[in-house]
C-alpha positions in Angstrom: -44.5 -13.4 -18.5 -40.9 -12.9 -18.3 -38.8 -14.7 -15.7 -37.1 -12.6 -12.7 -33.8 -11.4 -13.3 -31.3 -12.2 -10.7 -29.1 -9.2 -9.3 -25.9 -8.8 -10.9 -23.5 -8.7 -7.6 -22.0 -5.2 -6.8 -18.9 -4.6 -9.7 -15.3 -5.1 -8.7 -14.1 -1.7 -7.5 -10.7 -2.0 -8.9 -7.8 0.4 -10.0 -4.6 -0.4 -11.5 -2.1 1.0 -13.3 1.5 1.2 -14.7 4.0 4.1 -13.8 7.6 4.4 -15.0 10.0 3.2 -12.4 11.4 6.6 -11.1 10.3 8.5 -7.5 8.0 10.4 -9.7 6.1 7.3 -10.7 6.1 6.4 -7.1 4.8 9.6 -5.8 2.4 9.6 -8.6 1.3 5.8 -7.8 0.8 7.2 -4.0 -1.3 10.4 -4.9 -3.5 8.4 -7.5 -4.3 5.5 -4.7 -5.0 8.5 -2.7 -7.8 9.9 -4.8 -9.0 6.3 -5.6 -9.4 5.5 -2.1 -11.4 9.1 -1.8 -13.5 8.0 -4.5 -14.4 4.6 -3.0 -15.6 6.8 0.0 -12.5 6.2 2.1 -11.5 10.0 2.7 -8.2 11.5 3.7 -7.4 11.7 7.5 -9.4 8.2 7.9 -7.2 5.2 9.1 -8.5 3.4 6.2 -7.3 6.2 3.6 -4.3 6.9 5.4 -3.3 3.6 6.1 -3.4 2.3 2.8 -1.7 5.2 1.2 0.9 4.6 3.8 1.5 0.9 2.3 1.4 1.9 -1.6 4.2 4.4 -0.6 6.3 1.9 0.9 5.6 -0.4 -2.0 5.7 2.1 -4.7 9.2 2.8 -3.5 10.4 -0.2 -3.0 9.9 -1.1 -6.1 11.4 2.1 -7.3 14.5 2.0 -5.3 15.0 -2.2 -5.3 13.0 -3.6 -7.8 14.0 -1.3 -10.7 14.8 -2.6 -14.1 16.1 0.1 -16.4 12.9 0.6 -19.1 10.7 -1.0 -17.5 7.4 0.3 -15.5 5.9 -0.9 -12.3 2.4 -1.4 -11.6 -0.4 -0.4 -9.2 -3.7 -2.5 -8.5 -5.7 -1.4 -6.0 -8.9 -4.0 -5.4 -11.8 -3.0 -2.8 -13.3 -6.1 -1.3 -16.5 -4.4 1.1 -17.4 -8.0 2.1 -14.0 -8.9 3.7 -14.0 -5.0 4.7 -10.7 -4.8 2.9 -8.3 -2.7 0.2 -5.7 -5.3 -1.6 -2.6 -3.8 -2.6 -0.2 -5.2 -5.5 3.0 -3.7 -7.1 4.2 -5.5 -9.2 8.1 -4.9 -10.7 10.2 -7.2 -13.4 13.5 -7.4 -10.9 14.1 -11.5 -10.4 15.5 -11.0 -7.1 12.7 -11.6 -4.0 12.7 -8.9 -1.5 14.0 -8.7 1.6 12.7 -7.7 5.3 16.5 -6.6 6.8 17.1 -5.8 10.4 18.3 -1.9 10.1 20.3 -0.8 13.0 18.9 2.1 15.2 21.1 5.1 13.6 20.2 3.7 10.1 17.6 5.8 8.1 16.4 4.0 5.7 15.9 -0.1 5.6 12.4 0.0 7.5 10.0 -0.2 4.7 8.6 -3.7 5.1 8.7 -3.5 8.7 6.4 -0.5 8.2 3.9 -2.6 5.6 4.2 -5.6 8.4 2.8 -3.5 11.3 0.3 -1.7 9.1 -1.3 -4.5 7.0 -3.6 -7.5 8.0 -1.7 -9.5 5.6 1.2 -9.2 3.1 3.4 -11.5 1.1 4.8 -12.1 -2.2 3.5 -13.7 -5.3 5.3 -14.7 -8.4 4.5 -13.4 -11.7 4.5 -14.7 -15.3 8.1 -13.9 -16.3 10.5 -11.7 -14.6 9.8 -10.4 -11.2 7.2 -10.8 -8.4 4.2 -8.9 -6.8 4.1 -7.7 -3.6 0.7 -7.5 -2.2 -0.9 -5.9 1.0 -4.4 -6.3 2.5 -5.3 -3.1 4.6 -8.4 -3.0 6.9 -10.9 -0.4 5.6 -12.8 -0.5 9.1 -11.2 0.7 12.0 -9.1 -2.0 14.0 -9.3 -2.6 18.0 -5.7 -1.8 19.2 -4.7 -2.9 22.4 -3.8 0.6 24.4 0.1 1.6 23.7 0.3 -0.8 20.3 0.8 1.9 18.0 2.6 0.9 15.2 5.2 3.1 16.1 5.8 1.3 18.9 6.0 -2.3 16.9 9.0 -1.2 14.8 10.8 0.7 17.2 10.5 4.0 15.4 10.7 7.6 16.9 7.7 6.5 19.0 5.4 8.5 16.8 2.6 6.6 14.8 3.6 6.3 11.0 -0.1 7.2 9.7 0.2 10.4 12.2 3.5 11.1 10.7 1.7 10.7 7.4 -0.3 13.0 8.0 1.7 15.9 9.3 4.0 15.3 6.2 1.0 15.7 4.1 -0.3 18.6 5.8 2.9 20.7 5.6 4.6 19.5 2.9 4.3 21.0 -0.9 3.1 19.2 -3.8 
């Protein structure tokens, strides 16, 4: 008589991935999370999806625009942890230098990123690396969260007073590849 074989617990659903450190790589870091997150059963237009597409953008460019060393690649892991009802989010980039959260004045355009990742996440930070650089990491809720009524994250950051997921959306939807 054999003895019972104990369940193996569900496998990691983890993605990751390097991409050169140009807006290509970023836009291709962003459309790849996409499709992962589709695969994982968290489909486009859902505030899981489209939130945590959202964040790898930010990220993803970030690290493109600030974190760029010349030849080297960023990467992308995506992690999905059901049990905490969470996606983690790590880029990681060889530039020494930490990043910043700046205070951007109303007429600038750009200078929002973090801001963005802040009022979108459930957690963020920063994490040091072996050698060069650092990783940025984001936790995004993959169950929808209880707002308060008029806390759109929009209205948090002090953008145009539209929500940045819905603004995700519609650039999606009418934009070309």
């Amino acid at each position: 008589m054999s003895a019972p074989r104990a369940q193996s617990p569900i496998p990691a659903r983890t993605f990751a991935q390097l991409f050169s450190a140009t807006r290509r790589g970023a836009r291709l870091a962003r459309l790849l999370a996409a499709h992962q997150l589709t695969e994982w059963g968290h489909s486009h237009g859902t505030e899981a999806h489209d939130t945590a597409v959202l964040v790898v953008a930010e990220l993803a460019s970030n690290s493109v625009l600030h974190g760029r060393v010349p030849g080297r690649d960023f990467a992308l892991s995506l992690s999905l942890d059901d049990s905490r009802g969470v996606v983690r989010i790590e880029v990681t980039d060889t530039h020494p230098a930490q990043p910043t959260r700046p205070a951007p004045g109303p007429d600038e355009d750009g200078g929002r990123g973090l801001l963005l990742v802040d009022a979108l996440a459930a957690d963020w930070g920063v994490s040091d690396r072996l050698g060069p650089g650092e990783t940025v990491w984001a936790e995004c809720a993959t169950v929808p969260r209880v707002r308060q009524l008029g806390s759109r994250p929009a209205d948090v950051i002090g953008i145009d007073g539209e929500c940045p997921v819905e603004r995700l959306r519609s650039h999606h939807s009418h934009a070309g590849p």
